[in-house]
mmCIF file of the N, C-alpha and C atoms, coordinates in Angstrom:
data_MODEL
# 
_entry.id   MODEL 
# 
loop_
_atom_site.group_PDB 
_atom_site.id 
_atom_site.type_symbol 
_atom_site.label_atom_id 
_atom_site.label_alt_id 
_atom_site.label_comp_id 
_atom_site.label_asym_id 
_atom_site.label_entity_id 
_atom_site.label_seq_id 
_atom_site.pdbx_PDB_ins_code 
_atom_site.Cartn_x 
_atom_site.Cartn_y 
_atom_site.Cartn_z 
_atom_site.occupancy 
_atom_site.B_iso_or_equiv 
_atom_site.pdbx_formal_charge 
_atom_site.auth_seq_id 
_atom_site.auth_comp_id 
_atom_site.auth_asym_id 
_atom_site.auth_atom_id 
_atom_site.pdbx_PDB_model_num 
ATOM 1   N N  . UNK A 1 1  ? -44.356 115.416 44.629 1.00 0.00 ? 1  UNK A N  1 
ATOM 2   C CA . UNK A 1 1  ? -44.423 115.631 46.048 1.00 0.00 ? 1  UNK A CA 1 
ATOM 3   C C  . UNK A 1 1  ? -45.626 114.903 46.648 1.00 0.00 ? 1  UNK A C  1 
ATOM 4   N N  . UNK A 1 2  ? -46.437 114.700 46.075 1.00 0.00 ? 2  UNK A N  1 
ATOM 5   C CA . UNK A 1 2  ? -47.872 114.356 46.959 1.00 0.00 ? 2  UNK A CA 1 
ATOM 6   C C  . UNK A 1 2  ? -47.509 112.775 46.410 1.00 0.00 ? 2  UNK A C  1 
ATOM 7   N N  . UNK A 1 3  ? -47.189 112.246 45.679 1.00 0.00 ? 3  UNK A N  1 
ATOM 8   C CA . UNK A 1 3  ? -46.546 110.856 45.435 1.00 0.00 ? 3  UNK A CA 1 
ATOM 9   C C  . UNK A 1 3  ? -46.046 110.275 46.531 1.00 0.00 ? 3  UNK A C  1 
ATOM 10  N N  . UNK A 1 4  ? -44.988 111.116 46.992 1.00 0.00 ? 4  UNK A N  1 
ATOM 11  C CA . UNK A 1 4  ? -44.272 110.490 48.071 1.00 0.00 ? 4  UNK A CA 1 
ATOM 12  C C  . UNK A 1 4  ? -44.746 110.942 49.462 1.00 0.00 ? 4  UNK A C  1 
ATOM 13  N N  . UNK A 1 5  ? -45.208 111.835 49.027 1.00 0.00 ? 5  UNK A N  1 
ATOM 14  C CA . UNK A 1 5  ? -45.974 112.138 50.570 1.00 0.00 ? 5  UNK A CA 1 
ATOM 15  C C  . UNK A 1 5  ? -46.546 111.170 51.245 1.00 0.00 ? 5  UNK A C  1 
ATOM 16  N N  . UNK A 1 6  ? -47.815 110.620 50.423 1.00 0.00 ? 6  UNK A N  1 
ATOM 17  C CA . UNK A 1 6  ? -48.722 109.479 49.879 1.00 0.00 ? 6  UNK A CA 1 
ATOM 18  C C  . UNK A 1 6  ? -47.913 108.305 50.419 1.00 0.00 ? 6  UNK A C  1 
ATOM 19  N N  . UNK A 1 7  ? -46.706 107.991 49.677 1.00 0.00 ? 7  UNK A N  1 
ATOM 20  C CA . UNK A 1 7  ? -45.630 106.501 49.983 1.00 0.00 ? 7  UNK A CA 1 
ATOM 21  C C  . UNK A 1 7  ? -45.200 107.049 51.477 1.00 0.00 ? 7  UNK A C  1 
ATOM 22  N N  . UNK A 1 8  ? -45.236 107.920 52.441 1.00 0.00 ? 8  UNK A N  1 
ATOM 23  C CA . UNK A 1 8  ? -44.189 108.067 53.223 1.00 0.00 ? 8  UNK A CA 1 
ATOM 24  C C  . UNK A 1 8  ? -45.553 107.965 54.278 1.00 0.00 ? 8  UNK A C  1 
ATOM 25  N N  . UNK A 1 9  ? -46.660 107.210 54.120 1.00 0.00 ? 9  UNK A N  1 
ATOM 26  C CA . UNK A 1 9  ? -47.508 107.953 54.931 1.00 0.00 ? 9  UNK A CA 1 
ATOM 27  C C  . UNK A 1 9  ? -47.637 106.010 55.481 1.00 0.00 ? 9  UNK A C  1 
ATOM 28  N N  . UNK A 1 10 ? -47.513 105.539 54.175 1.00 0.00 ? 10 UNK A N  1 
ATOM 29  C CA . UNK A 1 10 ? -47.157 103.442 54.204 1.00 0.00 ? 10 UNK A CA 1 
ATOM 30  C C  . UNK A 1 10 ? -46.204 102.784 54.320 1.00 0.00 ? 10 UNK A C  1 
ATOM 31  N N  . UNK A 1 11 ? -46.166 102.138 55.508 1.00 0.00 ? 11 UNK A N  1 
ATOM 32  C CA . UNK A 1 11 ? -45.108 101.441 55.866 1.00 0.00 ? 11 UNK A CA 1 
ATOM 33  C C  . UNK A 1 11 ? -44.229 100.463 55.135 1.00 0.00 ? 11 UNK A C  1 
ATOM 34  N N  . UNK A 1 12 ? -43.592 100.650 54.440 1.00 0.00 ? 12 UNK A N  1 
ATOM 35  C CA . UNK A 1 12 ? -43.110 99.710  53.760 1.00 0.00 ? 12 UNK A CA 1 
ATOM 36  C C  . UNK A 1 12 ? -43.197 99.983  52.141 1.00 0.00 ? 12 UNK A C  1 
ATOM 37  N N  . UNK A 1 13 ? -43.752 100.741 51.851 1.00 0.00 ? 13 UNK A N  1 
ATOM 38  C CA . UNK A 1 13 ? -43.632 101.797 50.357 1.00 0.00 ? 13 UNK A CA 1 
ATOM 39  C C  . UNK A 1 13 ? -42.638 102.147 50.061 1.00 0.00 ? 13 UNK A C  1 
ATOM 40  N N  . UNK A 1 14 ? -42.357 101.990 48.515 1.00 0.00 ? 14 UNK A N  1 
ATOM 41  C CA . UNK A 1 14 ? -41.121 102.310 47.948 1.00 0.00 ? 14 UNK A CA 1 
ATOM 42  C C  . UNK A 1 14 ? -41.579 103.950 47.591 1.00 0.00 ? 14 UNK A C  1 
ATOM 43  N N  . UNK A 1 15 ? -40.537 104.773 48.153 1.00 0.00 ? 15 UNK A N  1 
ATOM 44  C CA . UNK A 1 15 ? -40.477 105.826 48.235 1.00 0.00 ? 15 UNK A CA 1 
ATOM 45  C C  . UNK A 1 15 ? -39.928 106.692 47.118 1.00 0.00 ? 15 UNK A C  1 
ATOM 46  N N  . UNK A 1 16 ? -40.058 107.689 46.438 1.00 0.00 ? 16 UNK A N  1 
ATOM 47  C CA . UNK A 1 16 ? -39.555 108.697 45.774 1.00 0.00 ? 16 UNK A CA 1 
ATOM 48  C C  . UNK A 1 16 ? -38.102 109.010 46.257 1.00 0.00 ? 16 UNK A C  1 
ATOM 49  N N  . UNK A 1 17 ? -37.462 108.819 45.419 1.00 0.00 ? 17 UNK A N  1 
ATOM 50  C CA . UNK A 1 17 ? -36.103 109.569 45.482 1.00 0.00 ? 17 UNK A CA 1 
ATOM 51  C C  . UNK A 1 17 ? -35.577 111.184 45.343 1.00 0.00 ? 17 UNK A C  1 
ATOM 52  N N  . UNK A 1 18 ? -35.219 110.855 46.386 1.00 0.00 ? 18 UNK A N  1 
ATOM 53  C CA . UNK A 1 18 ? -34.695 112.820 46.368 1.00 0.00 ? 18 UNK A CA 1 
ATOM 54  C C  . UNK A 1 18 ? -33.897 113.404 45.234 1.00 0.00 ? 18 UNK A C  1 
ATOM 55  N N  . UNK A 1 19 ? -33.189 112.598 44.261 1.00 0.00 ? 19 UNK A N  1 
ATOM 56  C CA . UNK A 1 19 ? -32.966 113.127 43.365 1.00 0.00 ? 19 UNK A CA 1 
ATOM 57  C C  . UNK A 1 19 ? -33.953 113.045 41.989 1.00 0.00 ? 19 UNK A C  1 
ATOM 58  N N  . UNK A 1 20 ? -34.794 112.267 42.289 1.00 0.00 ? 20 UNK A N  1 
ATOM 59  C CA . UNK A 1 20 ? -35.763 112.270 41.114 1.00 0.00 ? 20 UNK A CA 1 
ATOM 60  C C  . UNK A 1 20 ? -36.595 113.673 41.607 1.00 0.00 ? 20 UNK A C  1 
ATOM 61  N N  . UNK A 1 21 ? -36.568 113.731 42.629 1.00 0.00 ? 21 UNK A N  1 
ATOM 62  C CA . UNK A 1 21 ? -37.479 115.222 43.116 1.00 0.00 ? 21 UNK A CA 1 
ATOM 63  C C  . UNK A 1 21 ? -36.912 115.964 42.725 1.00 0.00 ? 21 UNK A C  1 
ATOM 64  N N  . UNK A 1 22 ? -35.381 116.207 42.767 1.00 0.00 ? 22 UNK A N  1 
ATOM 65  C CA . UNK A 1 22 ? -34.836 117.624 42.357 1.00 0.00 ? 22 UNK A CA 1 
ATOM 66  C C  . UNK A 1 22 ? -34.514 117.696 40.394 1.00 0.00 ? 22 UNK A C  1 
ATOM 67  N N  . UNK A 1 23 ? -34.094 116.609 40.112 1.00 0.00 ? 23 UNK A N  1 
ATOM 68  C CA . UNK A 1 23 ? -34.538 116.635 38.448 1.00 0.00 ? 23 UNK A CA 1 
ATOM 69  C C  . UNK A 1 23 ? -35.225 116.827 37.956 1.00 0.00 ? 23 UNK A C  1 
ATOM 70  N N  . UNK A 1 24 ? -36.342 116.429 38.374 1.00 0.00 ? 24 UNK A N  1 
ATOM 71  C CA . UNK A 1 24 ? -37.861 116.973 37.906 1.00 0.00 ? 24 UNK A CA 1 
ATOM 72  C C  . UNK A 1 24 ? -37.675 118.272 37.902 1.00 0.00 ? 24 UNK A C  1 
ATOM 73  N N  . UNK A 1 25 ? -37.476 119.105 39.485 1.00 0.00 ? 25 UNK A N  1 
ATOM 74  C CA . UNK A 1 25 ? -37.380 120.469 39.406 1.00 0.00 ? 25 UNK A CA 1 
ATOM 75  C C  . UNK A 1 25 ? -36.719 121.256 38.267 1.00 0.00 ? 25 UNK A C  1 
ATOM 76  N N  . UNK A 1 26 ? -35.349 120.600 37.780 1.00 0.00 ? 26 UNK A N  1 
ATOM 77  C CA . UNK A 1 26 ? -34.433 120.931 37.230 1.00 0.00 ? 26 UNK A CA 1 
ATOM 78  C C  . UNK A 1 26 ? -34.681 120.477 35.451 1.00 0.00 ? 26 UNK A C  1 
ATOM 79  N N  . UNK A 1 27 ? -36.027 119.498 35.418 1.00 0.00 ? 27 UNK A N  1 
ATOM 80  C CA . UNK A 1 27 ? -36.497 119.668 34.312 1.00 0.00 ? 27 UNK A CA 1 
ATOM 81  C C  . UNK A 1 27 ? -37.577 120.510 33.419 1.00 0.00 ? 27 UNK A C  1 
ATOM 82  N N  . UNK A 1 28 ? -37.350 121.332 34.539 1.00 0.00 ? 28 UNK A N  1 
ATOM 83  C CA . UNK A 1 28 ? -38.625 122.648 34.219 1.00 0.00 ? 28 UNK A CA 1 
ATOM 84  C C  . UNK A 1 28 ? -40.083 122.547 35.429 1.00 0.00 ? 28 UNK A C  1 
ATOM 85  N N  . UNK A 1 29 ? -39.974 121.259 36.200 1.00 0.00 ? 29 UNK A N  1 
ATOM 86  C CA . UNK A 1 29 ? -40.669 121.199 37.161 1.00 0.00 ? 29 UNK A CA 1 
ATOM 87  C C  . UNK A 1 29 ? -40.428 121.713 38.445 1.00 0.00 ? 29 UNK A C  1 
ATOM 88  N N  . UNK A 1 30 ? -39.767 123.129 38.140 1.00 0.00 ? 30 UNK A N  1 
ATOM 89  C CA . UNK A 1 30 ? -39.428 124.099 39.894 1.00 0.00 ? 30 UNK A CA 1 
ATOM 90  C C  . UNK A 1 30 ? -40.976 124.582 40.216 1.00 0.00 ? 30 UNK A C  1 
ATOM 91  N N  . UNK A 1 31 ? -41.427 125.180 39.737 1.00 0.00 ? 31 UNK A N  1 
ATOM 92  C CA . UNK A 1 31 ? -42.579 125.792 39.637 1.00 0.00 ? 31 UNK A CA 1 
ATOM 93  C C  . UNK A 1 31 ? -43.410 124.971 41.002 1.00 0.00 ? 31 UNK A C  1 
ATOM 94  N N  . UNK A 1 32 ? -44.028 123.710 40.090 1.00 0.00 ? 32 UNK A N  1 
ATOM 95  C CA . UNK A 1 32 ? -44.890 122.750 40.817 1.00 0.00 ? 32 UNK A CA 1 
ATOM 96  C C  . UNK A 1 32 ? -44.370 122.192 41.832 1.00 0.00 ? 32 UNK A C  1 
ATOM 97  N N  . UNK A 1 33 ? -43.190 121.911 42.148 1.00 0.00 ? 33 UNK A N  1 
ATOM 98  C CA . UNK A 1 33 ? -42.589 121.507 42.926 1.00 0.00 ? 33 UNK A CA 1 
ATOM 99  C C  . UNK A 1 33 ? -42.371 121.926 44.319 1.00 0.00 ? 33 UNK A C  1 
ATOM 100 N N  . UNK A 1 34 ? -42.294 123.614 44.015 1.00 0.00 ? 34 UNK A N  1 
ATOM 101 C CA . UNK A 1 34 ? -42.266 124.460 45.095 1.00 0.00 ? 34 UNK A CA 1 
ATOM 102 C C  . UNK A 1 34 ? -43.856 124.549 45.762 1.00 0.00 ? 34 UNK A C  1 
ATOM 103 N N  . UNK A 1 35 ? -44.703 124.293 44.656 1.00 0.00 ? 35 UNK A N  1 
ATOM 104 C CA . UNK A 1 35 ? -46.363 124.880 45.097 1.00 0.00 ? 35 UNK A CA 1 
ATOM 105 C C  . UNK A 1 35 ? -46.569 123.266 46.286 1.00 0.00 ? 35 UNK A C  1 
ATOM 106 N N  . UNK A 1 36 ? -45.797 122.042 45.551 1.00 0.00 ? 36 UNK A N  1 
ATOM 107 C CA . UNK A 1 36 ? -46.308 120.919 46.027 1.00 0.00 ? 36 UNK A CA 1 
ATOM 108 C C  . UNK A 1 36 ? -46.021 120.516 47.681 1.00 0.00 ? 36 UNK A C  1 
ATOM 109 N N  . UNK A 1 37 ? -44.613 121.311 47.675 1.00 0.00 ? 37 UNK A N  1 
ATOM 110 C CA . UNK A 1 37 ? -43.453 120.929 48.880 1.00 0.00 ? 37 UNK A CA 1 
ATOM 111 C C  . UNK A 1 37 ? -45.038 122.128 49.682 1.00 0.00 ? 37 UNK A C  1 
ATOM 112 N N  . UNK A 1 38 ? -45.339 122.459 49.694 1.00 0.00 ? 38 UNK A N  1 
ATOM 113 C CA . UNK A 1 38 ? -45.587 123.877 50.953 1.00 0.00 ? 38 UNK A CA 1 
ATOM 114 C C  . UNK A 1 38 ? -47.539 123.168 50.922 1.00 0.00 ? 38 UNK A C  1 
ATOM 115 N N  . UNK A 1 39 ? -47.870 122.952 49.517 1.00 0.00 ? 39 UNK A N  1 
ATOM 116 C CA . UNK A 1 39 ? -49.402 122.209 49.600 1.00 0.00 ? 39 UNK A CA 1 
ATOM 117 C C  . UNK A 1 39 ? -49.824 120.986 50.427 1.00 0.00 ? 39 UNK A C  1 
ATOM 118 N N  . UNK A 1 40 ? -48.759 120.488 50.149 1.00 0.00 ? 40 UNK A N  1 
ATOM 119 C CA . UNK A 1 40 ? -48.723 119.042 50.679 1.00 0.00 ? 40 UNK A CA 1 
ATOM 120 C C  . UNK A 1 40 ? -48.054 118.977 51.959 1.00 0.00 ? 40 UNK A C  1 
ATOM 121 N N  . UNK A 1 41 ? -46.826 120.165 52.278 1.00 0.00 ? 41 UNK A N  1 
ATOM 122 C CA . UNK A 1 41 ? -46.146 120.051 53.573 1.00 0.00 ? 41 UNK A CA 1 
ATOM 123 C C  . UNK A 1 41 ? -45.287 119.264 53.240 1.00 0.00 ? 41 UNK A C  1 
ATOM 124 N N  . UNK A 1 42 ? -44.253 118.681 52.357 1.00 0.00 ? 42 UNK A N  1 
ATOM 125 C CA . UNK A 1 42 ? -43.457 117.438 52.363 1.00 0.00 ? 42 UNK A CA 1 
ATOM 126 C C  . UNK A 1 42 ? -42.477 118.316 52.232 1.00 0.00 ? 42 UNK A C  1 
ATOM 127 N N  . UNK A 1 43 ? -41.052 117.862 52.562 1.00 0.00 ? 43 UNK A N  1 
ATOM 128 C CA . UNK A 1 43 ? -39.841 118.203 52.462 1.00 0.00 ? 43 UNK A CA 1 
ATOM 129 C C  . UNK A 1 43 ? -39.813 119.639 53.134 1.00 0.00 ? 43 UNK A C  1 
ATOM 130 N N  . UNK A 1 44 ? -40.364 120.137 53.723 1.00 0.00 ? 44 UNK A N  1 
ATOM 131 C CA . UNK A 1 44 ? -40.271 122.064 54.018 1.00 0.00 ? 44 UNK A CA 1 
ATOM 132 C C  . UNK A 1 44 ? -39.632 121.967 55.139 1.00 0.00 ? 44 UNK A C  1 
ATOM 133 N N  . UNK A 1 45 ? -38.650 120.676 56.188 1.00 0.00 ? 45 UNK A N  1 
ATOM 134 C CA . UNK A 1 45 ? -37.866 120.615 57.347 1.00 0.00 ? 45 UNK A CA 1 
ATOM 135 C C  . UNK A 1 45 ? -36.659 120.552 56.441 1.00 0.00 ? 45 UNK A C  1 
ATOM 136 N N  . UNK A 1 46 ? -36.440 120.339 55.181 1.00 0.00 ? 46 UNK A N  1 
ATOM 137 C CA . UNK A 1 46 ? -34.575 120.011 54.391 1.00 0.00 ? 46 UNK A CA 1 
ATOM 138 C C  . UNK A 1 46 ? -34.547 121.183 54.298 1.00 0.00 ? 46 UNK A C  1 
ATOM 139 N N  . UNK A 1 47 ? -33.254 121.678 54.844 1.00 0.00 ? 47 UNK A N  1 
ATOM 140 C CA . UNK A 1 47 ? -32.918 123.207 53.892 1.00 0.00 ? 47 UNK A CA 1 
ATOM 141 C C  . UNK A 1 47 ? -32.610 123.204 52.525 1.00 0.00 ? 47 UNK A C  1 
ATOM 142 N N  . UNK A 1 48 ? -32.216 121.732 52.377 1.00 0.00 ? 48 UNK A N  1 
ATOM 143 C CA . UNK A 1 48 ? -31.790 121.474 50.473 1.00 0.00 ? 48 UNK A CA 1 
ATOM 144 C C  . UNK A 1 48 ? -32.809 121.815 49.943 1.00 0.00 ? 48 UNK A C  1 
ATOM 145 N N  . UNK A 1 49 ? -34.211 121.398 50.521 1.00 0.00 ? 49 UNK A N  1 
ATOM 146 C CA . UNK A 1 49 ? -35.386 121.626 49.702 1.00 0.00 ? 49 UNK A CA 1 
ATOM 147 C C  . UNK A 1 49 ? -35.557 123.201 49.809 1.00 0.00 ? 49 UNK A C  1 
ATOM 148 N N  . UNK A 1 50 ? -36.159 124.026 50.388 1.00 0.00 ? 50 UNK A N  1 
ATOM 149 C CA . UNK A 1 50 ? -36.141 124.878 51.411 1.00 0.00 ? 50 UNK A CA 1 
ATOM 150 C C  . UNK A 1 50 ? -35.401 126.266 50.082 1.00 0.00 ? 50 UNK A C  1 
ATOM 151 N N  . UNK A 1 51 ? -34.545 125.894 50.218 1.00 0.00 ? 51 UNK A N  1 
ATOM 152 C CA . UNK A 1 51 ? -33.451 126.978 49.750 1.00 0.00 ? 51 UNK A CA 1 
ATOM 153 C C  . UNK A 1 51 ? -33.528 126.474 47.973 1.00 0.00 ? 51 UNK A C  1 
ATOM 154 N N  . UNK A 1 52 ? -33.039 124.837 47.517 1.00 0.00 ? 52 UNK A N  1 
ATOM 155 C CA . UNK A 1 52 ? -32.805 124.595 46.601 1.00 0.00 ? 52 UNK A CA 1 
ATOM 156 C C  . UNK A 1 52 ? -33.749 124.551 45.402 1.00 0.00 ? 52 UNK A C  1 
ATOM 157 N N  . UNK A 1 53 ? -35.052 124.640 46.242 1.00 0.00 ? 53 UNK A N  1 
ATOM 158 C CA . UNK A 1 53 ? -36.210 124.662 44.801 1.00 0.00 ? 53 UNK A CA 1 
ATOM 159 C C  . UNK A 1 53 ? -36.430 125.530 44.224 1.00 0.00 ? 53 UNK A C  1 
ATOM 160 N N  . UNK A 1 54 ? -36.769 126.705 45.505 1.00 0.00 ? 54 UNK A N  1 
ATOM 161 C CA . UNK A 1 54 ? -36.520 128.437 44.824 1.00 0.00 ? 54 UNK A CA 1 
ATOM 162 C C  . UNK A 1 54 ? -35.462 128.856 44.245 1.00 0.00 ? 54 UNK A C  1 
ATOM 163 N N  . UNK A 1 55 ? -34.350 128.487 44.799 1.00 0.00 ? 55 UNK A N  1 
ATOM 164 C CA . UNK A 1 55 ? -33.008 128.732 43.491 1.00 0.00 ? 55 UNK A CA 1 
ATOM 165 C C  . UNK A 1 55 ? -32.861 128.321 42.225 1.00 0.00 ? 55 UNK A C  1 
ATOM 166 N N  . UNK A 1 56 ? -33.331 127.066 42.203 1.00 0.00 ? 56 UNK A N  1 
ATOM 167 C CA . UNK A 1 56 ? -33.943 125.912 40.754 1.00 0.00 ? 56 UNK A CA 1 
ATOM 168 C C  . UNK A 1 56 ? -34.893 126.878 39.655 1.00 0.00 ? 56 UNK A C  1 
ATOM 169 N N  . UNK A 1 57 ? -35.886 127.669 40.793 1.00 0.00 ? 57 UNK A N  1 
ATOM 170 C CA . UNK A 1 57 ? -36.967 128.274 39.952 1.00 0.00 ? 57 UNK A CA 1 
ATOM 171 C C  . UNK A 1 57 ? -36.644 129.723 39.262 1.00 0.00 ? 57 UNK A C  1 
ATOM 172 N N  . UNK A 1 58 ? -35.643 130.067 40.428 1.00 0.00 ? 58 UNK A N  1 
ATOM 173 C CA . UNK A 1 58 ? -34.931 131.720 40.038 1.00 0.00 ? 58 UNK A CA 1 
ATOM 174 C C  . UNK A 1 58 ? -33.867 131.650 39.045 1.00 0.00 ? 58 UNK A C  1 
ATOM 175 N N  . UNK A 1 59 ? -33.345 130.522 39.114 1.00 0.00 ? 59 UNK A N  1 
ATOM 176 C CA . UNK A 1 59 ? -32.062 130.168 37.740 1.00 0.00 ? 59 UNK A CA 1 
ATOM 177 C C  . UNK A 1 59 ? -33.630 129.782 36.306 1.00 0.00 ? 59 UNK A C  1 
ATOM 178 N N  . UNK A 1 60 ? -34.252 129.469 36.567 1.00 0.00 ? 60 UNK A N  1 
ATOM 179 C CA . UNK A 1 60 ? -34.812 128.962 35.024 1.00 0.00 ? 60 UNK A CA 1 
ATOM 180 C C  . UNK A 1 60 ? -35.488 130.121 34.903 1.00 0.00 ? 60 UNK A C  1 
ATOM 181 N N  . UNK A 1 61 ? -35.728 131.386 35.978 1.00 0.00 ? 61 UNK A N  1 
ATOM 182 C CA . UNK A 1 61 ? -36.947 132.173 35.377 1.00 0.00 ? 61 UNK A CA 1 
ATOM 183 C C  . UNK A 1 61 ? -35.692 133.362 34.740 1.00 0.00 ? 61 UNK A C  1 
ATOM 184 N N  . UNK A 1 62 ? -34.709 133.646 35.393 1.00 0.00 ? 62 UNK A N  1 
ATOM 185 C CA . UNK A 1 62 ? -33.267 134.517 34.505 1.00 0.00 ? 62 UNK A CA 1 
ATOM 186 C C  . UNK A 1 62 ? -32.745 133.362 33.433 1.00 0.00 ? 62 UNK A C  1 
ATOM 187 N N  . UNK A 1 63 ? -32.753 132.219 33.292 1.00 0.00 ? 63 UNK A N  1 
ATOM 188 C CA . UNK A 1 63 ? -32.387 131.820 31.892 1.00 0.00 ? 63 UNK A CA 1 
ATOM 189 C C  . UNK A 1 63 ? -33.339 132.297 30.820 1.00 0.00 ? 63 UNK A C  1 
ATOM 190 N N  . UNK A 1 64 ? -34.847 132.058 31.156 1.00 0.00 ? 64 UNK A N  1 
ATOM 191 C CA . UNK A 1 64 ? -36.453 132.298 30.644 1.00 0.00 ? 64 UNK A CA 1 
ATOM 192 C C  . UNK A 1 64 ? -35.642 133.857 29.888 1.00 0.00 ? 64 UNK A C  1 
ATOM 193 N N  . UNK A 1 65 ? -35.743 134.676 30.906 1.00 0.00 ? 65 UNK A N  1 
ATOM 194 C CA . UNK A 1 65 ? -35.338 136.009 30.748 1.00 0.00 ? 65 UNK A CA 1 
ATOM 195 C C  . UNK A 1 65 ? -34.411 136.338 29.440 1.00 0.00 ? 65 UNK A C  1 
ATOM 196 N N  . UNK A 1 66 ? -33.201 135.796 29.813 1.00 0.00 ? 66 UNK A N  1 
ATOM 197 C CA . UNK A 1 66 ? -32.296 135.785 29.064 1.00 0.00 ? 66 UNK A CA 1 
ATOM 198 C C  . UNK A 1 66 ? -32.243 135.307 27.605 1.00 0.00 ? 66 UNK A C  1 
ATOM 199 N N  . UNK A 1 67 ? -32.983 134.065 27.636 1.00 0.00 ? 67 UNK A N  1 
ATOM 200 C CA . UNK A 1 67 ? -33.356 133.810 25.956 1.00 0.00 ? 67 UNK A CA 1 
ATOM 201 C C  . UNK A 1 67 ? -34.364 134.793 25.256 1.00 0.00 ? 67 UNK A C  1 
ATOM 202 N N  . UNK A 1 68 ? -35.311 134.780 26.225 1.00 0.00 ? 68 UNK A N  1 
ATOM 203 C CA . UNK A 1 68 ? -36.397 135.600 25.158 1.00 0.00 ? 68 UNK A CA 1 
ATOM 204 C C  . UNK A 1 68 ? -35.971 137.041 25.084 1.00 0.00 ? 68 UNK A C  1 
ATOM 205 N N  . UNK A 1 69 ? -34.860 137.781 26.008 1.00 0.00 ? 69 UNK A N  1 
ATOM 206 C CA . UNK A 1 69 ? -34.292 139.042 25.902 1.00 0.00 ? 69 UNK A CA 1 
ATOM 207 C C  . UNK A 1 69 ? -33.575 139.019 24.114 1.00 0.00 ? 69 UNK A C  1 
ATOM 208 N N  . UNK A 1 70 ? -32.458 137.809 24.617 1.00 0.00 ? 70 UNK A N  1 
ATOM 209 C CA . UNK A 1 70 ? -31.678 137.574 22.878 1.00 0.00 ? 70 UNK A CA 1 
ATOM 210 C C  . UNK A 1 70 ? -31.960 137.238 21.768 1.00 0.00 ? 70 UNK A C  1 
ATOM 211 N N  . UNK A 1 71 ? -33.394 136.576 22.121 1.00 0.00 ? 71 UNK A N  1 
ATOM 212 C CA . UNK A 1 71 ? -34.278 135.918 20.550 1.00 0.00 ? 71 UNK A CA 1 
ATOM 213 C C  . UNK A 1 71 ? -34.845 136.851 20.302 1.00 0.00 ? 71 UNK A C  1 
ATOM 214 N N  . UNK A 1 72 ? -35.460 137.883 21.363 1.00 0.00 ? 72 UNK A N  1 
ATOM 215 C CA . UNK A 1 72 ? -36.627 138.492 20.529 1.00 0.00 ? 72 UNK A CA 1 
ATOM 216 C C  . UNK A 1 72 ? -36.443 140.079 20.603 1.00 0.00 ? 72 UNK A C  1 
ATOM 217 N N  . UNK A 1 73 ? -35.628 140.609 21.428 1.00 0.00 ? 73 UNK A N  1 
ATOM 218 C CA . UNK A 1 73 ? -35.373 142.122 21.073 1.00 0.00 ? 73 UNK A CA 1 
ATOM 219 C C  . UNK A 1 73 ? -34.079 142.397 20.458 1.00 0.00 ? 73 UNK A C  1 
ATOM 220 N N  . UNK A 1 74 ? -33.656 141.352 20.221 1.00 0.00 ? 74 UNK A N  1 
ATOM 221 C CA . UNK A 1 74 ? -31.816 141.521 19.330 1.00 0.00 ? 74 UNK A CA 1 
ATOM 222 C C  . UNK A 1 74 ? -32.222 141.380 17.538 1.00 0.00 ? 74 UNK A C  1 
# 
């Protein structure tokens, strides 16, 4: 987020891709992603962002849940 913030601030900067933003999220980077979008102010006008990072973060923290429920009290 502060990458492209950074590129979006220079005219003519090759910019971050919105799906490299949300893969990241979706590679275990929801967390930072969410702290970055609201630190930095970038993306917090998309509702994709908005809605989709916290859902990103609430699906990996019930998967989180769910493994260490079946690995470790079963």
């Amino acid at each position: 987020m502060w990458s492209d913030k950074r590129r979006s601030k220079r005219p003519g900067a090759r910019r971050v891709p919105e799906k490299v933003l949300f893969l990241s999220a979706l590679l275990g980077g929801s967390l930072g992603a969410l702290l970055g979008m609201y630190a930095f102010r970038h993306k917090t006008k998309h509702w994709y962002f908005v809605w989709g990072m916290p859902l990103i973060l609430l699906a990996q923290l019930a998967l989180g849940l769910w493994i260490g429920y079946t690995v470790f009290l079963q």
